[in-house]
C-alpha positions, 0 to 999 in steps of 0.5 A, a space after each residue: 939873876 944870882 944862880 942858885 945851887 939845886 937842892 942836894 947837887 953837891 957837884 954844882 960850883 956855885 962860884 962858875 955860875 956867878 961868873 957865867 952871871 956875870 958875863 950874861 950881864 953883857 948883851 946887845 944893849 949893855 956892853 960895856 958895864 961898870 962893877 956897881 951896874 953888874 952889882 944891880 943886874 945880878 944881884 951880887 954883892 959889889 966886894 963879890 962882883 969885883 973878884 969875879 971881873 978881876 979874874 975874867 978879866 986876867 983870863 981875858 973873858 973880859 977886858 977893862 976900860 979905863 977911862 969909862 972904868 967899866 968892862 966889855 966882853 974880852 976876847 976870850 969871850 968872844 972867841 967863844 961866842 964865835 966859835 958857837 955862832 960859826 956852827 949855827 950854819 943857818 944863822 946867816 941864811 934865816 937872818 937874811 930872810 929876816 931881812 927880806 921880811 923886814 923891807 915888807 912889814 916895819 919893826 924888828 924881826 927877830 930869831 930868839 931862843 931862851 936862856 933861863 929867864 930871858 930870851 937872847 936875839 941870835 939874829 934880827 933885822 929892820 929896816 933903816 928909819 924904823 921905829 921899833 925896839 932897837 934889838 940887837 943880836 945878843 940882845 935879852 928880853 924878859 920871858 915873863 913879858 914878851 911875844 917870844 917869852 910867851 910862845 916858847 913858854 906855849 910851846 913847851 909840855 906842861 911839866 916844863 912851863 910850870 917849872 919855868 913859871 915857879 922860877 919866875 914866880 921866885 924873882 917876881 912873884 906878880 909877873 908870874 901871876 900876870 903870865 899865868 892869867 895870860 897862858 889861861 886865856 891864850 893857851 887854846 888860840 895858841 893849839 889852834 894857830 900856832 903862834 901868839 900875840 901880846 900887846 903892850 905887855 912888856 912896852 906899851 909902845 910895842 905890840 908883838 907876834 911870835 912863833 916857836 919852832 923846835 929845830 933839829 939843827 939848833 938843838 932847841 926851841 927858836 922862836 921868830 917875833 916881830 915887834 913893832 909899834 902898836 900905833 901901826 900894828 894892832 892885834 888884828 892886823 898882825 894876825 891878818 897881815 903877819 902871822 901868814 908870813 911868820 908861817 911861811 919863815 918857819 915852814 922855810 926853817 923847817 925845810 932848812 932842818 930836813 935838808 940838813 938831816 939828808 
């Protein structure tokens, strides 16, 4: 997860990156982490890794727990975290719709975009007592492995998915080879339908249906999934019976874009 400096990008502070490493660590389902567990996650040493949350923590990015000795984030960070999610006037619109989809079909709906090699969960819903992925907002799921990974990476012109391919291919040279068999055999349904399934890949428990959409509103690709346990939900029926819905939640997001350029 360490941050590598591009080749002969003399203005690329290496010491920042680490740092924003470091706070990446805190998602939806680590948040609060001890200097070994961010150590392991970054792949930093444990000497560096205690310098940078010494500082973060003076500068209130992230505040220390003493009697677990570990750090969760501060609030500076969330101030910051705040701020940006406060401009997404969206958000609570599409999470609310989420909602309305996951009272209809059980699992764990979601509203992702990528950062580097992971997809974040921006907002998410299922319904009490559901079996599922315990997603939350924040929440980080591998690129490589996942529905959502997989649709953003279906959806992004060649040049950018093989770069993206090649950097997986750095940190875990077999999930790349597995990803780029799958894209061989997915690519074309992709084009066709627009969205993607992928069963078992990341959990065997899981299987998942996903569809990007680039968002004027957002600046960026979103990508809408909906996890849920392959015991119930088999690649059939979530062609049949979710990825109708999947469509017609884009369809409301993109009339949402339209509205807001008026």
């Amino acid at each position: 997860m360490d941050a590598v400096a591009p080749p002969d990008d003399g203005d690329f502070i290496q010491v920042v990156a680490r740092a924003i490493d470091v706070l990446r660590c805190f998602d939806g389902a680590h948040v609060a982490l001890g200097n070994q567990d961010i150590a392991a996650r970054t792949g930093l040493p444990k000497s560096t890794v205690s310098r940078l949350t010494y500082t973060l923590t003076r500068i209130g990015h992230l505040a220390y727990l003493a009697d677990a000795q570990k750090y969760r984030p501060g609030d500076g960070a969330l101030a910051l975290s705040s701020a940006t999610l406060r401009g997404l006037d969206h958000r609570a619109v599409i999470h609310s719709w989420l909602h309305e989809l996951a009272l209809r079909i059980p699992g764990t709906w979601g509203m992702t975009i990528r950062d580097r090699l992971d997809m974040v969960y921006l907002a998410h819903a299922r319904a009490i007592g559901t079996l599922g992925l315990q997603s939350t907002a924040g929440s980080r799921v591998p690129l490589a492995s996942t529905a959502c990974g997989r649709a953003y990476l279906a959806a992004q012109p060649a040049p950018t998915r093989e770069r993206l391919l090649s950097e997986i291919a750095r940190q875990a040279p077999e999930d790349a080879r597995k990803l780029r068999t799958w894209l061989a055999s997915h690519l074309a349904a992709f084009r066709r339908t627009g969205y993607v399934v992928s069963c078992g890949d990341w959990n065997r428990h899981i299987n998942g249906i996903a569809l990007p959409l680039h968002s004027p509103t957002f600046g960026t690709t979103l990508v809408f999934v909906l996890g849920a346990m392959a015991t119930d939900y088999s690649q059939e029926r979530l062609r049949r019976e979710v990825a109708p819905l999947l469509i017609a939640l884009a369809e409301r997001v993109r009339s949402l874009d339209l509205e807001s350029q008026e």
